[in-house]
Every structure is written in structure tokens, then in C-alpha cells.
C-alpha positions as CSV (number, residue, x, y, z in Angstrom):
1,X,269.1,124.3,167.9
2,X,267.1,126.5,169.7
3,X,263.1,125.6,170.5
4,X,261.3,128.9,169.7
5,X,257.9,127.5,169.5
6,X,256.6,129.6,172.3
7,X,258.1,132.8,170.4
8,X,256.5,131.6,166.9
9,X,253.2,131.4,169.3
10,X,253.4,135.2,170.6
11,X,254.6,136.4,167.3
12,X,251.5,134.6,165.4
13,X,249.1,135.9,168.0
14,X,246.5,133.5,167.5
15,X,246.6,133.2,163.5
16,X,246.3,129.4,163.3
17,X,246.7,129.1,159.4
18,X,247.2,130.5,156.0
19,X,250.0,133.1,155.0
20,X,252.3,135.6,157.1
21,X,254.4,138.1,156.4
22,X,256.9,138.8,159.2
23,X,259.2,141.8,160.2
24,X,263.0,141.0,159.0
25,X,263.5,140.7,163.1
26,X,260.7,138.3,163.5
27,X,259.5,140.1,166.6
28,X,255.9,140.7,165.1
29,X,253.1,140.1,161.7
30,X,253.0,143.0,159.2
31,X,249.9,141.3,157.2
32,X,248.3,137.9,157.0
33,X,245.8,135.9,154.8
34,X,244.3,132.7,154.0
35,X,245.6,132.8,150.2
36,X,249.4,134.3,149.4
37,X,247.3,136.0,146.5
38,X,245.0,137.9,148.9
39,X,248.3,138.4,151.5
40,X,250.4,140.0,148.2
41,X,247.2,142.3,147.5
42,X,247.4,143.1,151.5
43,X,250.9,143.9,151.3
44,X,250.8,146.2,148.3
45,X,247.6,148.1,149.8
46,X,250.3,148.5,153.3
47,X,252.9,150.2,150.9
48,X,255.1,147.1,150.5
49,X,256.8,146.8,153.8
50,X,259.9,144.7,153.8
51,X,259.7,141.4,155.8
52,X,259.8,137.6,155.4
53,X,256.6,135.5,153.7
54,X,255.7,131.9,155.3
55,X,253.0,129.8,155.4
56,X,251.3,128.7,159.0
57,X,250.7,125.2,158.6
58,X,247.1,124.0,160.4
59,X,247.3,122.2,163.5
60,X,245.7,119.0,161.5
61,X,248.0,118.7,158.1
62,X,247.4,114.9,158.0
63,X,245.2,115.2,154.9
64,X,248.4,117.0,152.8
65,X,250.0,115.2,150.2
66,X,252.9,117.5,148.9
């Protein structure tokens, strides 16, 4: 498999955390939020743009418990 954390890093453009949505091409972020709640309400308010949802982990996720 291919290593495309220095893409991930262009494409996220300095967003270190919180919610993304990105183009279906993954070349660049449509919308992005700390919440998904606030990141839906940013989406609707861009006309609903088709793309993928993820979340951007923090650079320090030692405290999760999942």
C-alpha cells in the first residue's frame, strides 16, 4: 500500500483535528468543523456538495478510549 501521508498533509492544509468533508477525488476540503453536527450545518449552508466525511484524529489521541 501506498504511503500518502504527505498528500493527506497538503489536502488538510493545516486542519489538525475535528471533522472533514472531502472532494470524491480527495484532491482538496469542501468544509470542516470541530463537531460533525456543526460540519453537517456547514455543509447544508454550501448547498450539499457531494464528497467523503472523516474525522482528523489529533496528533495526541493517547487519552481515547473507543
Amino acid at each position: 500500500m501506498k504511503n500518502n501521508s504527505k498528500s493527506r498533509d497538503k489536502i488538510l492544509n493545516g486542519i489538525t483535528s475535528g471533522w472533514v468533508l472531502v472532494t470524491k477525488d480527495n484532491k482538496r476540503v469542501l468544509a470542516h468543523a470541530k463537531t460533525l453536527k456543526q460540519l453537517i450545518k456547514n455543509i447544508e449552508l454550501k448547498g450539499n456538495p457531494e464528497g467523503s466525511i472523516s474525522i482528523v484524529p489529533p496528533a495526541n489521541f493517547s487519552s481515547y478510549v473507543g
